[in-house]
VOBA-1610 file (N, C-alpha, C; in pm, whole numbers, padded with zeros to 5 digits, always signed):
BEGIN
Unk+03758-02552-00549Unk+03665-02649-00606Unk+03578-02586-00714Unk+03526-02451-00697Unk+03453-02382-00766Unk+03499-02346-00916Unk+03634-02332-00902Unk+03762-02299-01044Unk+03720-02462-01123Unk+03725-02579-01053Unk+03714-02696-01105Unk+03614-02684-01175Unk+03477-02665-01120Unk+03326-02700-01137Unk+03374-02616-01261Unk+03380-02495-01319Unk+03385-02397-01387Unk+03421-02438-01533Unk+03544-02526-01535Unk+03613-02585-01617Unk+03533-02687-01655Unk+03438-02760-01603Unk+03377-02917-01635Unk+03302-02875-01685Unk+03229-02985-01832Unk+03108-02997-01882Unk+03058-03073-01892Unk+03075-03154-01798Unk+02962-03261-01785Unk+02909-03300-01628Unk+02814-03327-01602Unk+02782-03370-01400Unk+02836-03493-01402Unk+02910-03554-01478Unk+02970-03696-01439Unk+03112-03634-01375Unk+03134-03542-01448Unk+03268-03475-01414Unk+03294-03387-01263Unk+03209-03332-01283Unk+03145-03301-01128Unk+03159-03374-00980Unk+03065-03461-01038Unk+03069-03577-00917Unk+03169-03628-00911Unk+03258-03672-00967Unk+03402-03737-00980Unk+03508-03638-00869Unk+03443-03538-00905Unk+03612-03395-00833Unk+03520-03388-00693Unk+03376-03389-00696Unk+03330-03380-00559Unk+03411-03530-00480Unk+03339-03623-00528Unk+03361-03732-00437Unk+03508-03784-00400Unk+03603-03710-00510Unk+03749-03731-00468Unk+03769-03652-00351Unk+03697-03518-00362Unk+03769-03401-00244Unk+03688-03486-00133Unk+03638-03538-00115Unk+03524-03579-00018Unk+03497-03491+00027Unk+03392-03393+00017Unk+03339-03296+00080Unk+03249-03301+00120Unk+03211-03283+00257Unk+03130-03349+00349Unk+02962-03275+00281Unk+02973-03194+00178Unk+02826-03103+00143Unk+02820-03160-00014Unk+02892-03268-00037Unk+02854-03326-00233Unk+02735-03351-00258Unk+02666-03456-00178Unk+02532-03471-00236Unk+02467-03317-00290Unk+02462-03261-00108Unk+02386-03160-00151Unk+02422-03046-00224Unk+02516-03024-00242Unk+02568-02960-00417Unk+02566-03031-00518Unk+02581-03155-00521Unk+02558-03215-00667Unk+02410-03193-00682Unk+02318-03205-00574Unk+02170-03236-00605Unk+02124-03033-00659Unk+02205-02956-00637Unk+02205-02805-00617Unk+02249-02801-00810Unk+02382-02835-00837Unk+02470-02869-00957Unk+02311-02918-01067Unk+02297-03011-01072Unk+02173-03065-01104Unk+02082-02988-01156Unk+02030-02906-01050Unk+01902-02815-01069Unk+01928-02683-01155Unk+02033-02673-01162Unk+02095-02549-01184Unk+02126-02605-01377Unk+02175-02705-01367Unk+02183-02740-01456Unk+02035-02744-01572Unk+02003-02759-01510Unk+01839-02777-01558Unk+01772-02636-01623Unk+01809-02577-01516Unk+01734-02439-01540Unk+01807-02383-01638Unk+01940-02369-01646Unk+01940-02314-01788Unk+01983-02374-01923Unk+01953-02535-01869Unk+01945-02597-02011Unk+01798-02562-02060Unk+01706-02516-01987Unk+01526-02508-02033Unk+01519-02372-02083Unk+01627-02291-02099Unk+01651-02177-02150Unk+01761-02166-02242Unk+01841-02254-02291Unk+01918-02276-02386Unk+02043-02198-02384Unk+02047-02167-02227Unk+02184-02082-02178Unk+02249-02221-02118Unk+02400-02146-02082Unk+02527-02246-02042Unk+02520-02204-01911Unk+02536-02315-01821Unk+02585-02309-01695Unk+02675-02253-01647Unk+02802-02305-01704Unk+02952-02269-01703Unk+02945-02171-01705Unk+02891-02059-01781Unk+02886-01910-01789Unk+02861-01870-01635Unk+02722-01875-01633Unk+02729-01828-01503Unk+02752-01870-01348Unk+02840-01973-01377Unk+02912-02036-01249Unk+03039-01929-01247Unk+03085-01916-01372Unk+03223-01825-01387Unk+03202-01728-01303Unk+03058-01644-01366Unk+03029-01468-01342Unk+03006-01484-01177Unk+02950-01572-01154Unk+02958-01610-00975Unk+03077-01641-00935Unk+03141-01673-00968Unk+03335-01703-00900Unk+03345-01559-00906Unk+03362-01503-01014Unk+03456-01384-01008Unk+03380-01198-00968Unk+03224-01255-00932Unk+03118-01144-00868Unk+03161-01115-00706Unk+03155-00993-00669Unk+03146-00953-00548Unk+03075-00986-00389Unk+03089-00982-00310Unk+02968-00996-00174Unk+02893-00899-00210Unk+02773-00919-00158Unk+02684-00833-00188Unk+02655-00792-00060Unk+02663-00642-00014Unk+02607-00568+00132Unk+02512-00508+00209Unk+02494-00498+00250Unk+02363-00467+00322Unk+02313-00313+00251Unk+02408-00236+00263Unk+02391-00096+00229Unk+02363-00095+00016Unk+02461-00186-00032Unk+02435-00184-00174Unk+02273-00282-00174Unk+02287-00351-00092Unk+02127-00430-00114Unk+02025-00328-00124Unk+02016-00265+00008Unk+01895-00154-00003Unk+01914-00027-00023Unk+01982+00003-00105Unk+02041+00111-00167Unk+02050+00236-00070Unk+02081+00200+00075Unk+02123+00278+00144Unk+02146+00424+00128Unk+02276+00441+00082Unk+02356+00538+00075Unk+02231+00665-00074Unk+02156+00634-00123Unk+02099+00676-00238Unk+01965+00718-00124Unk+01878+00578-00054Unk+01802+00621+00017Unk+01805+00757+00103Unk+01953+00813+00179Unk+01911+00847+00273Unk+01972+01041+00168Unk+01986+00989+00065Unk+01970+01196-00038Unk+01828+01155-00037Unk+01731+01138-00026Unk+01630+01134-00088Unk+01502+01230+00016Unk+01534+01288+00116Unk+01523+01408+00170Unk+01581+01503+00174Unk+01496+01591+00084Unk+01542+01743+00045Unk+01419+01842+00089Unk+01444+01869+00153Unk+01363+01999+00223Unk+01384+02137+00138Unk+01258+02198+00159Unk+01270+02364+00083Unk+01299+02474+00162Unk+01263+02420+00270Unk+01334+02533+00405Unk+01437+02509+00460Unk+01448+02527+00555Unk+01588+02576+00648Unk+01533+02491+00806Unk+01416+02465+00840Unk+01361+02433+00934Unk+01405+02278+00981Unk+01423+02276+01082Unk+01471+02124+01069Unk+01358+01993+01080Unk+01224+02034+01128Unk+01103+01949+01116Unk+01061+01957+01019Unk+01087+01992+00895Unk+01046+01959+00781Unk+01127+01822+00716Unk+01280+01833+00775Unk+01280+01681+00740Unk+01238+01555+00816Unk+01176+01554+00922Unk+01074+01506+01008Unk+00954+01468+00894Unk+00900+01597+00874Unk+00784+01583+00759Unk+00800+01484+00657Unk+00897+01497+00591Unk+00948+01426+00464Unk+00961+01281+00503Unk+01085+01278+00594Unk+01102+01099+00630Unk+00957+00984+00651Unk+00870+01087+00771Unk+00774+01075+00791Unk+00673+00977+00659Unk+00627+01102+00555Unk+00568+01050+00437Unk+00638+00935+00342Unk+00717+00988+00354Unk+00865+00847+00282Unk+00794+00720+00329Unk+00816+00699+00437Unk+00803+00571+00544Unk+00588+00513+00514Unk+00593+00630+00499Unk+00389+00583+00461Unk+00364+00495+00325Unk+00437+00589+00273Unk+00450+00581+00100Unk+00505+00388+00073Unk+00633+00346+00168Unk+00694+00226+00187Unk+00639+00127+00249Unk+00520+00209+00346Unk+00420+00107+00398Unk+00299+00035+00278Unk+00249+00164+00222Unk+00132+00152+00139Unk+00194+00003+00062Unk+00361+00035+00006Unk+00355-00102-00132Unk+00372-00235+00010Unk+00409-00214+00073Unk+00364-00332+00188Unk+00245-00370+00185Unk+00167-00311+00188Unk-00002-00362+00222Unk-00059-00347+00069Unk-00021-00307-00046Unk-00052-00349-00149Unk+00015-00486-00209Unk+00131-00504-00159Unk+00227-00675-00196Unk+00134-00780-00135Unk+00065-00733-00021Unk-00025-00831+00045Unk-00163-00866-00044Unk-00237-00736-00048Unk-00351-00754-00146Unk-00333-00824-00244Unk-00210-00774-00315Unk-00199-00817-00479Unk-00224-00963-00462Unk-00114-01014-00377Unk-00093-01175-00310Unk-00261-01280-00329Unk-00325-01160-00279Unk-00497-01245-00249Unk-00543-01215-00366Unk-00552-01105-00441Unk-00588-01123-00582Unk-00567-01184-00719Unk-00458-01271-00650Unk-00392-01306-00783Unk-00378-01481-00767Unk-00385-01543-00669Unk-00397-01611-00601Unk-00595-01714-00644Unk-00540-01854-00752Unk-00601-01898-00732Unk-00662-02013-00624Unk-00812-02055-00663Unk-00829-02157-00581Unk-00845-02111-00434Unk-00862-01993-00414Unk-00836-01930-00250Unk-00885-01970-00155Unk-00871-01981-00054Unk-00875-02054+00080Unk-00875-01937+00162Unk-00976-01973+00267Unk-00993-01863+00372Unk-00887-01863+00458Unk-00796-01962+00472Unk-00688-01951+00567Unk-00585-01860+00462Unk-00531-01910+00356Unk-00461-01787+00293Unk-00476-01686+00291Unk-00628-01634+00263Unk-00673-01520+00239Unk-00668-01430+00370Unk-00731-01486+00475Unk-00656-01445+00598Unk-00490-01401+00640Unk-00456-01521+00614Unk-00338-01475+00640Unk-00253-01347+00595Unk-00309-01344+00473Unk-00228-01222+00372Unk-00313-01105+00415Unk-00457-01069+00449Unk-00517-01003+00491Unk-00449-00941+00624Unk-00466-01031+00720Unk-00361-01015+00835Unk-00242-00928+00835Unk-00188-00955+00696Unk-00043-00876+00699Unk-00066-00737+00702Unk-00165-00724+00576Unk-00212-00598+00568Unk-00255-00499+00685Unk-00359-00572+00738Unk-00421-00515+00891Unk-00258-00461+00946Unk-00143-00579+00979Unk-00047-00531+01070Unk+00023-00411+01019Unk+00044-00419+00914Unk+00084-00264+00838Unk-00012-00140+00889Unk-00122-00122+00813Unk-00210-00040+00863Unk-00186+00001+00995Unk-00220-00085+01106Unk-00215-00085+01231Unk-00097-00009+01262Unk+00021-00025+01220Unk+00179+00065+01239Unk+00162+00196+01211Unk+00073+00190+01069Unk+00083+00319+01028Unk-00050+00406+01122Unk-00131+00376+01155Unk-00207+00483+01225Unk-00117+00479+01355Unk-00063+00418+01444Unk-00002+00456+01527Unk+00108+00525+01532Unk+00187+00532+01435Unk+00294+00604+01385Unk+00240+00729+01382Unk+00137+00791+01365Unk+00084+00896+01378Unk+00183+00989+01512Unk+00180+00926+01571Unk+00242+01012+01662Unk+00351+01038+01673Unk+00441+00999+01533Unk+00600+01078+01518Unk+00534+01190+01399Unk+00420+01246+01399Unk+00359+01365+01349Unk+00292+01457+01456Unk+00209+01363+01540Unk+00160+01507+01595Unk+00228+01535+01727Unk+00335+01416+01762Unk+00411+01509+01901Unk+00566+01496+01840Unk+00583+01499+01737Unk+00699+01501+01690Unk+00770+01563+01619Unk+00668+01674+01580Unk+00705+01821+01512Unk+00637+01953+01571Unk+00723+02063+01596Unk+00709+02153+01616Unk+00592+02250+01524Unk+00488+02271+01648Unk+00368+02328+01520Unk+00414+02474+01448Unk+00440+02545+01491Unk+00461+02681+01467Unk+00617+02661+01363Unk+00678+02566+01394Unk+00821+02515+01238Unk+00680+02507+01079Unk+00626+02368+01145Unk+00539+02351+01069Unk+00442+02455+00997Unk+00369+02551+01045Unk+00294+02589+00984Unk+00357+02732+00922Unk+00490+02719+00935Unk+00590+02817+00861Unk+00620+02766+00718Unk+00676+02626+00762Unk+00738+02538+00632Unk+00596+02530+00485Unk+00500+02475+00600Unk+00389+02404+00493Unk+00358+02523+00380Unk+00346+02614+00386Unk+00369+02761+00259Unk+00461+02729+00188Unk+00568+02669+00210Unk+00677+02650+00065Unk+00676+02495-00003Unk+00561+02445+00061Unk+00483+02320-00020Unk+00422+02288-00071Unk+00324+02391-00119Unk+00195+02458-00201Unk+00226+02406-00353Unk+00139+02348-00411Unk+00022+02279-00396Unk+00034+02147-00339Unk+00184+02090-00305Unk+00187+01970-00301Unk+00063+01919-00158Unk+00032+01804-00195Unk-00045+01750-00039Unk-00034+01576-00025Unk-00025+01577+00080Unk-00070+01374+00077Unk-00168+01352+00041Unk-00285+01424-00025Unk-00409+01402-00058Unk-00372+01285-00236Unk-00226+01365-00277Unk-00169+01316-00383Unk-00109+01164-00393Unk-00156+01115-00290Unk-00120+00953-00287Unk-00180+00888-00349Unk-00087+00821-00516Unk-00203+00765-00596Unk-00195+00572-00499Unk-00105+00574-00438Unk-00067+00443-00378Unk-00197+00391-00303Unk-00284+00537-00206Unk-00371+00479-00109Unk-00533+00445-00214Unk-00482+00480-00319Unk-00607+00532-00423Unk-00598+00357-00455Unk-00479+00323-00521Unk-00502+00174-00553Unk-00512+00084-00491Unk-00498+00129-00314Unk-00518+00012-00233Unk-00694-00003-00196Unk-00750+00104-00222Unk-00862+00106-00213Unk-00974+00042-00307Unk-00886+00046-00440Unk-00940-00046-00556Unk-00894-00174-00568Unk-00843-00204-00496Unk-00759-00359-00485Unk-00875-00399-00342Unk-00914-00327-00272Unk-01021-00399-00156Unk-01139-00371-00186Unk-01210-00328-00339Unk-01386-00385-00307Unk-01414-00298-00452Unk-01486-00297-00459Unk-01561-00257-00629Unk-01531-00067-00628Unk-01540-00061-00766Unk-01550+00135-00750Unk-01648+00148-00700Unk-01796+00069-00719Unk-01897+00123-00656Unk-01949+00193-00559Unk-01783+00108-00454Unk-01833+00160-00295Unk-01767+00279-00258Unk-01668+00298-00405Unk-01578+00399-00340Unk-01661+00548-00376Unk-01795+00535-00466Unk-01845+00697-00516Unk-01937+00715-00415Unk-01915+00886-00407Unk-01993+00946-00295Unk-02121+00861-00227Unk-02121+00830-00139Unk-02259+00796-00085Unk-02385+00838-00142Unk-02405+00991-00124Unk-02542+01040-00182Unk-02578+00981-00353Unk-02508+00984-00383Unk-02476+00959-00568Unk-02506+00792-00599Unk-02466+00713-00503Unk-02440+00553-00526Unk-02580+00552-00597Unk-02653+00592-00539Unk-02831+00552-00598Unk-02858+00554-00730Unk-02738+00637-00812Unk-02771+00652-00958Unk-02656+00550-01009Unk-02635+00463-00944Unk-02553+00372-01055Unk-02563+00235-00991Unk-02500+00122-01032Unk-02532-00016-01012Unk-02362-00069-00976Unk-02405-00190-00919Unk-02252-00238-00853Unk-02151-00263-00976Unk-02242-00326-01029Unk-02186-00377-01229Unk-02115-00274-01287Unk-02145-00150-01275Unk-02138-00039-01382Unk-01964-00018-01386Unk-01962+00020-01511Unk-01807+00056-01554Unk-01724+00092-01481Unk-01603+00102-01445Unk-01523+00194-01345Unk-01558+00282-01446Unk-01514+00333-01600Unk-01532+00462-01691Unk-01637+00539-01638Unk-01756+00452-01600Unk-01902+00546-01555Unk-01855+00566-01419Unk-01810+00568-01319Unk-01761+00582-01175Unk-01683+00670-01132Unk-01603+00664-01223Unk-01470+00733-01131Unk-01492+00888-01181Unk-01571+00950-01231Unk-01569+01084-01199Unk-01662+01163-01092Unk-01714+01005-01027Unk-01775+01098-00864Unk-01714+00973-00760Unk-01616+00947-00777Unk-01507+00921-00643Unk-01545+01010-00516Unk-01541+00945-00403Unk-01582+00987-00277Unk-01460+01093-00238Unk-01310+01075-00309Unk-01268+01166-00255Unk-01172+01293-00345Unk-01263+01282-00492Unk-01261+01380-00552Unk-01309+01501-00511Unk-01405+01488-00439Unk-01486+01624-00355Unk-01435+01644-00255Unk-01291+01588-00178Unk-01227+01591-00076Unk-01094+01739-00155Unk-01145+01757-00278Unk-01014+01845-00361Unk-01020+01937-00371Unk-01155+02028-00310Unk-01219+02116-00407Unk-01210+02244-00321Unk-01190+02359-00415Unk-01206+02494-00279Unk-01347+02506-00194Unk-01291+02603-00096Unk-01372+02544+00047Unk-01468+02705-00038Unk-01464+02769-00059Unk-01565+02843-00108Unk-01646+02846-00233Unk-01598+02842-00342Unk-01628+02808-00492Unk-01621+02703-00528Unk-01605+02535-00432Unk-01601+02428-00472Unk-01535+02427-00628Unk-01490+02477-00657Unk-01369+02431-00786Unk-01231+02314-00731Unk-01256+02245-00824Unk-01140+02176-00819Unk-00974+02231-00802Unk-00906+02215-00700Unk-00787+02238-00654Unk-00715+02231-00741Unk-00595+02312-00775Unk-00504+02274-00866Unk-00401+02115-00786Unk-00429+02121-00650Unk-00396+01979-00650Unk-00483+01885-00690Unk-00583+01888-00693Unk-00648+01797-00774Unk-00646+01781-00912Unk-00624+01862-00999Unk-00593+01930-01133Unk-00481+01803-01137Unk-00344+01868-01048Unk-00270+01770-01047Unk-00236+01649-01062Unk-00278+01609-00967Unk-00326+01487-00936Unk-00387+01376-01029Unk-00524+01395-01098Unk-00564+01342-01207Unk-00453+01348-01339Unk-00427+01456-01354Unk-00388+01488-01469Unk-00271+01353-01474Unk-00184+01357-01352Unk-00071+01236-01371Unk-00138+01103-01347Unk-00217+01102-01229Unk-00264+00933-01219Unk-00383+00918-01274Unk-00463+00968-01330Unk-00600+00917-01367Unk-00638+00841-01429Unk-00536+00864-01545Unk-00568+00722-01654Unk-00530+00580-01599Unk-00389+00583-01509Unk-00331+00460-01467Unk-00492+00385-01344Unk-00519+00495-01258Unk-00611+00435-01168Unk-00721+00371-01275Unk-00760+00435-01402Unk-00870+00385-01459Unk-00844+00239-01495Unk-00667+00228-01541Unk-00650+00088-01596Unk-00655-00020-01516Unk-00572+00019-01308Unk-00617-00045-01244Unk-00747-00109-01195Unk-00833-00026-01199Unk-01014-00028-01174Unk-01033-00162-01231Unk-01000-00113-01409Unk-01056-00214-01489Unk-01000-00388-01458Unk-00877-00349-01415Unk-00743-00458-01367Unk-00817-00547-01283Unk-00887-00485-01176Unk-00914-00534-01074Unk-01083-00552-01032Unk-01141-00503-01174Unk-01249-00522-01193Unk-01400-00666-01134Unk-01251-00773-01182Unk-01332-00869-01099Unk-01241-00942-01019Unk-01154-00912-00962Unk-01042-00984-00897Unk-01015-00844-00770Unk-01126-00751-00716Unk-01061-00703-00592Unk-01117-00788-00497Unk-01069-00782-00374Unk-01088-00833-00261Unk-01253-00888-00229Unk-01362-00756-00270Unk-01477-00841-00182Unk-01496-00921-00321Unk-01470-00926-00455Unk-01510-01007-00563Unk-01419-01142-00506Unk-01329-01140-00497Unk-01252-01275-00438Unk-01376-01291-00356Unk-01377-01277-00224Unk-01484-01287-00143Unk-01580-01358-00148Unk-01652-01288-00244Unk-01773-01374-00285Unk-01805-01440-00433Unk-01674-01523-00471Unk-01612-01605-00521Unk-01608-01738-00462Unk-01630-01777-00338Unk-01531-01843-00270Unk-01660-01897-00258Unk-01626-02056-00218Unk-01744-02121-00174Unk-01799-02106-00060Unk-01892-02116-00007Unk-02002-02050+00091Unk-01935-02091+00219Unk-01875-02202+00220Unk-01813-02258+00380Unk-01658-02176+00413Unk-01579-02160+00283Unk-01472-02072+00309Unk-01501-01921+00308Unk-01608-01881+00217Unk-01677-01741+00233Unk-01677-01645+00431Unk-01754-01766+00460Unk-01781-01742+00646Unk-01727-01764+00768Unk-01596-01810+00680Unk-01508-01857+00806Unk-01490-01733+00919Unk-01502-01745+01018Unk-01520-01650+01087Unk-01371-01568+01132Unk-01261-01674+01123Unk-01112-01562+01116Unk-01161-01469+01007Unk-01129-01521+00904Unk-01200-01414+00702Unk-01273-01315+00770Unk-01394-01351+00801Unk-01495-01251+00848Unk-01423-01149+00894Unk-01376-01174+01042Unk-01326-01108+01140Unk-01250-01020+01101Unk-01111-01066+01001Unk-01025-00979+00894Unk-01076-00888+00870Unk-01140-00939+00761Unk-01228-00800+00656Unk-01306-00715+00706Unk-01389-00759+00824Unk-01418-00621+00888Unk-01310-00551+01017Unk-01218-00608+01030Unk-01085-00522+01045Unk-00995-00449+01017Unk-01012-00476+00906Unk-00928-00419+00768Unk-01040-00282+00695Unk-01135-00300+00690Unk-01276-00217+00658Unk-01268-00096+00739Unk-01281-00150+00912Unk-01291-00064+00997Unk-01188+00068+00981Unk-01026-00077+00983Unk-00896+00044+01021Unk-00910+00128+00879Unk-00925+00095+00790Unk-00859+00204+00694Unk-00980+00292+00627Unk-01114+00296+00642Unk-01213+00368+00668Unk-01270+00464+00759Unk-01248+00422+00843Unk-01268+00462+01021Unk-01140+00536+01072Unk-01048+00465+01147Unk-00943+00466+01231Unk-00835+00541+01161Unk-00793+00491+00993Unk-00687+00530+00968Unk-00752+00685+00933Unk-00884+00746+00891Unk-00862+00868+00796Unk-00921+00960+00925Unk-01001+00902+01062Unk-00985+00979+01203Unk-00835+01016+01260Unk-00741+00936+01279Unk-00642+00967+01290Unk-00529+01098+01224Unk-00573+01096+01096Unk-00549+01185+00992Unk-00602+01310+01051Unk-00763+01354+01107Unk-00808+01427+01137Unk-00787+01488+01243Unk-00722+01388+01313Unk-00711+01469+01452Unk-00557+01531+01484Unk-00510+01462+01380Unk-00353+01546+01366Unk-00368+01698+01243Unk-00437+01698+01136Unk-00480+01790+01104Unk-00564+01940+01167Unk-00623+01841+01268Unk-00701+01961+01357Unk-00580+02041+01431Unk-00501+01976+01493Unk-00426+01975+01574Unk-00288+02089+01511Unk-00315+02090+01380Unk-00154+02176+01323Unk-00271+02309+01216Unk-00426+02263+01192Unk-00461+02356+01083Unk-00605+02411+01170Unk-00645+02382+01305Unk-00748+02420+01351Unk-00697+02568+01445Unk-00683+02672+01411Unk-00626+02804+01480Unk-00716+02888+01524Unk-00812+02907+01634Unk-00894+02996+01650Unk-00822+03189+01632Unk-00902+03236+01578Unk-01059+03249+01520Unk-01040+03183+01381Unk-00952+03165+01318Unk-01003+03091+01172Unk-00886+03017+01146Unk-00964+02901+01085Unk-00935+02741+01021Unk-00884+02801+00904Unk-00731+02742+00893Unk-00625+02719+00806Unk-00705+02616+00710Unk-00639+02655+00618Unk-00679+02525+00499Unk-00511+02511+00458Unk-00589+02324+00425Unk-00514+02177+00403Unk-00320+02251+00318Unk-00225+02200+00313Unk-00141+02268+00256Unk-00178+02257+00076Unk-00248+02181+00065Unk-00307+02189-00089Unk-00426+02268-00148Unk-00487+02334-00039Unk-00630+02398-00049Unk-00719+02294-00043Unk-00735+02147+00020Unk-00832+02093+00028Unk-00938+02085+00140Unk-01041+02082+00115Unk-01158+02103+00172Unk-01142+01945+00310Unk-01056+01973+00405Unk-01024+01843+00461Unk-01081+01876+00581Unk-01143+01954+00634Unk-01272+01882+00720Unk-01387+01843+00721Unk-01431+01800+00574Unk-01532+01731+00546Unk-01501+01650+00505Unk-01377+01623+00411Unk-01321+01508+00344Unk-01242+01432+00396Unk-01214+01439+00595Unk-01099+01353+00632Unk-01204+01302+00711Unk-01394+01348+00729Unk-01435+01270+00863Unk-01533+01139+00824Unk-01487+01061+00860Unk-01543+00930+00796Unk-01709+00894+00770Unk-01720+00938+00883Unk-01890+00977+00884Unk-01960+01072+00786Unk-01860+01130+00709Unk-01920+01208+00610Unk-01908+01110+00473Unk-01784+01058+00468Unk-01776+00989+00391Unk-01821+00855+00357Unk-01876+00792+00444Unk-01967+00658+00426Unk-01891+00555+00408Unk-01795+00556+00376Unk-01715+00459+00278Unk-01705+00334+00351Unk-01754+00189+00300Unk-01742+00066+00314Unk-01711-00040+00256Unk-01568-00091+00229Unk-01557-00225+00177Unk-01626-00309+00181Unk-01710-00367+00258Unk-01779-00485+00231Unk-01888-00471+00313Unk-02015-00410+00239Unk-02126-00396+00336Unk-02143-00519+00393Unk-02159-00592+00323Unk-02263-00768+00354Unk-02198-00759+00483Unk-02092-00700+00552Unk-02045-00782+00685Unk-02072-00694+00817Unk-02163-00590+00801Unk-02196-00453+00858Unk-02323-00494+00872Unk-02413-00471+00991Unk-02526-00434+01035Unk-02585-00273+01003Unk-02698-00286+00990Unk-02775-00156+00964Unk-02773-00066+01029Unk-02729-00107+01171Unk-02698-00057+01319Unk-02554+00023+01271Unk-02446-00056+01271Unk-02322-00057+01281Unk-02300+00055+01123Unk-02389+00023+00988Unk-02341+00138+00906Unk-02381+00261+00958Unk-02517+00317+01018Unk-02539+00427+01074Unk-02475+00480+01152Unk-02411+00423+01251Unk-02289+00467+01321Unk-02165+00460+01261Unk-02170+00406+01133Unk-01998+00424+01085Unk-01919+00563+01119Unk-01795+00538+01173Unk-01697+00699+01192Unk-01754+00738+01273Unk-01855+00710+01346Unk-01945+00777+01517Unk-01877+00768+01614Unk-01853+00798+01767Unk-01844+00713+01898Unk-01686+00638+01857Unk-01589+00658+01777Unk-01480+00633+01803Unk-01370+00647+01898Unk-01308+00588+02033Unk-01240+00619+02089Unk-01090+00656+02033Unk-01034+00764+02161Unk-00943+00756+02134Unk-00858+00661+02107Unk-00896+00535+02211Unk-00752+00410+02201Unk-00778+00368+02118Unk-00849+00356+02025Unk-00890+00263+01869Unk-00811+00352+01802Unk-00780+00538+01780Unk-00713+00569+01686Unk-00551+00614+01722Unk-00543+00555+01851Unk-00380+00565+01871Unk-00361+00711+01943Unk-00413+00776+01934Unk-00399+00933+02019Unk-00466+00969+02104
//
């Protein structure tokens, strides 16, 4: 039937070879025929063309869909150790989460007319991501051999996860730069002010720096040098379209819906709190060696820069008590961070 359709140029012609074959699915291919037709007459392409290239195109497979066979070279280890490809898959899988919970954000940022039930909902997704990924934690800290590990991590130098420009933009996609510069510092600038005026006291630029001479890390060196400009363009991108600007955008009755509420300080909590404690306590756990503390595989200063309480950091004050910021990163249980 398809060889037929291929040959015809007109939908009178169409319908004629359908309704002779009587095929019990005509309408709903003619009404399919139709639409199709449409779409690339509004583009001044031929149908017929690509009805052909569809007759004579392949199945498409699961493995060519998600590029399988390409995915699984894409761990290459520098050692010989076999928990280093543990390590690798591991970060792979974070890295695949992050554009998950950034497809969600983008969704609410881009997204007019917003509604607290949408905004929720897509929020939601995010939270459930997050939520995987701090619990996943534990195909890291009982799932690799420490003493493999702290063999391997020397032939990884300077690299670090500190180099995730992914978690950098999910952080600017949920609330102003404002909230993201050091705590002590916020006092010298205004919520308004430029990302350009901001982003060179980022809360976790000082997370980069040597633990004795505070100089900037050559992973940090790094780091900027490749993403800095792009994060600046995002900043500006998202300047008035991140999350708490949506927020308080919204009219005052969808503003307070109390699911929304509930979200955003869920979403606040986990990836402020929960997700960068979690981080810490698997770090302690592979770089804390009595008599002396290993430093980060990048040289970063990461026991001041992974404990949340040092870092202050809050997406959306307005939804925090005065109580509840003073204790931010305090009195965290274990079952809140999965370990």
């Amino acid at each position: 039937m398809l060889q037929l359709l291929v040959k015809s140029t007109e939908i009178t012609e169409i319908k004629y070879l359908m309704d002779n074959e009587q095929d019990q699915l005509a309408p709903k291919s003619l009404e399919l025929v139709h639409k199709l037709k449409q779409k690339y007459e509004a583009t001044g392409q031929d149908m017929n063309t690509y009805l052909e290239g569809l007759y004579h195109a392949t199945y498409l497979s699961y493995w060519d869909y998600i590029n399988l066979d390409t995915l699984l070279t894409l761990q290459q280890p520098k050692t010989s150790f076999p928990d280093e490809r543990t390590f690798i898959i591991y970060h792979q899988i974070t890295e695949l989460f992050f554009q998950l919970i950034r497809n969600s954000l983008e969704q609410i940022s881009e997204t007019e007319n917003l509604t607290a039930e949408y905004f929720t909902k897509q929020l939601n997704r995010a939270i459930n991501y997050l939520e995987h990924l701090k619990n996943s934690f534990s195909i890291m800290f009982d799932g690799m051999d420490r003493e493999q590990f702290l063999t391997f991590r020397t032939s990884l130098t300077p690299a670090s996860g500190f180099q995730s420009a992914q978690y950098r933009i999910i952080e600017i996609y949920s609330t102003d730069v404002f909230f993201l510069v050091q705590k002590d510092l916020r006092g010298s600038f205004i919520i308004e002010d430029a990302p350009e005026k901001l982003m060179d006291f980022l809360y976790w630029r000082r997370g980069a720096v040597e633990m004795e001479s505070l100089k900037k890390t050559f992973t940090l060196r790094q780091f900027e040098e490749k993403y800095l400009p792009s994060l600046l363009q995002v900043a500006n991108e998202y300047r008035d379209k991140n999350l708490r600007q949506k927020w308080l955008k919204m009219p005052e009755a969808e503003r307070w819906n109390p699911d929304l509420v509930a979200a955003m300080r869920r979403f606040d909590h986990l990836a402020n709190v929960e997700w960068p404690l979690v981080h810490f306590r698997t770090a302690t756990r592979y770089l804390d060696r009595k008599p002396q503390e290993l430093a980060a595989t990048g040289g970063t200063n990461w026991k001041e820069y992974m404990q949340p309480k040092n870092q202050q950091v809050t997406y959306y004050p307005e939804l925090w008590s005065e109580v509840e910021e003073q204790s931010w990163g305090k009195n965290v249980t274990k079952e809140q961070i999965g370990i």
